[in-house]
C-alpha angles and dihedrals in degrees: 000000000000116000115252128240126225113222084234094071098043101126129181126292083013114143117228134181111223133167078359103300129098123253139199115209115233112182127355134206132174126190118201114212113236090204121084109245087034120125135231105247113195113208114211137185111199141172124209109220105208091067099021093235126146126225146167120214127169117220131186106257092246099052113105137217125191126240114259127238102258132146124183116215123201108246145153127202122262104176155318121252133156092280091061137258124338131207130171121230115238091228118036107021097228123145103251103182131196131205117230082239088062095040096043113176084335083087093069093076101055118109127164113308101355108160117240135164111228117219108233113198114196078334108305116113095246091170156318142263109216119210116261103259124027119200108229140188115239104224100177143003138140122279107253110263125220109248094025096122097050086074088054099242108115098166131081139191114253120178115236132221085261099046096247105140109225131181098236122177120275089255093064120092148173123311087008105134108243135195119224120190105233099224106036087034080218129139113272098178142259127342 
């Protein structure tokens, strides 16, 4: 049997199992009562990741939840069809595909051969964790313009490879090779 986990020592990023889905913690908060009697209440933002959906619920500190049946594969993706996106494991050089449901706006980040580790749930490929950051072609932005930074906006919007739109400094321009952090979608810098 799988080992429980206290609501206590859900951290961020941790993976739960709760109501028989699997969840990845987003974002967790505890309050401690001042009062004696009170009890520790532990905040946490949570996505399932069977429906993609967000929520916060708030458990006692002592209530327990099971760890879900997840394995991460090693993968990198190959290419999109109308079936969906396909990425080939590391290790075993099967075809694992995705559907753009699945992916959501992650998809936007995927290029040629980007490593990736696909979340497998009972044994079914349920989604992906992309790297931090992702390197990325700018296809198209404005040409600086002199006097830009007098009205205190020093950023512009440039259109990536992928099609994601990014603010990326006034020195940056088209075809410069650009990193994105995967979970702000923010310039990083050069590549």
């Amino acid at each position: 049997m799988a080992s429980l986990i206290e609501a206590i020592d859900i951290k961020r990023k941790m993976f739960f199992e709760y109501e028989n889905a699997p969840f990845h913690c987003l974002e967790v908060e505890i309050s401690r009562p001042t009062a004696r009697g009170g009890q520790t209440l532990v905040r946490v933002k949570m996505r399932n990741l069977l429906t993609r959906a967000v929520f916060d619920r708030t458990f006692k500190a002592g209530e327990k939840f099971g760890e879900p049946d997840l394995v991460k594969i090693k993968a990198t993706y190959s290419y999109s069809d109308n079936h969906g996106y396909n990425f080939m494991d590391q290790e075993s050089y099967e075809t694992v595909t995705l559907t753009s449901d699945t992916l959501g706006d992650d998809r936007l980040f995927l290029v040629d051969n980007l490593p990736v580790e696909i979340l497998k749930y009972n044994g079914n490929p349920i989604g992906m964790e992309l790297p931090p950051h992702v390197e990325l072609n700018v296809t198209y932005t404005e040409p600086a313009v002199r006097g830009d930074t007098s009205s205190g906006s020093v950023t512009k919007a440039a259109t990536l490879e992928t099609g994601m739109e990014v603010r990326v400094p006034l020195f940056v321009k088209e075809g410069d090779r650009v990193k994105v952090h995967t979970e702000t979608r923010e310039f990083v810098g050069r590549a």
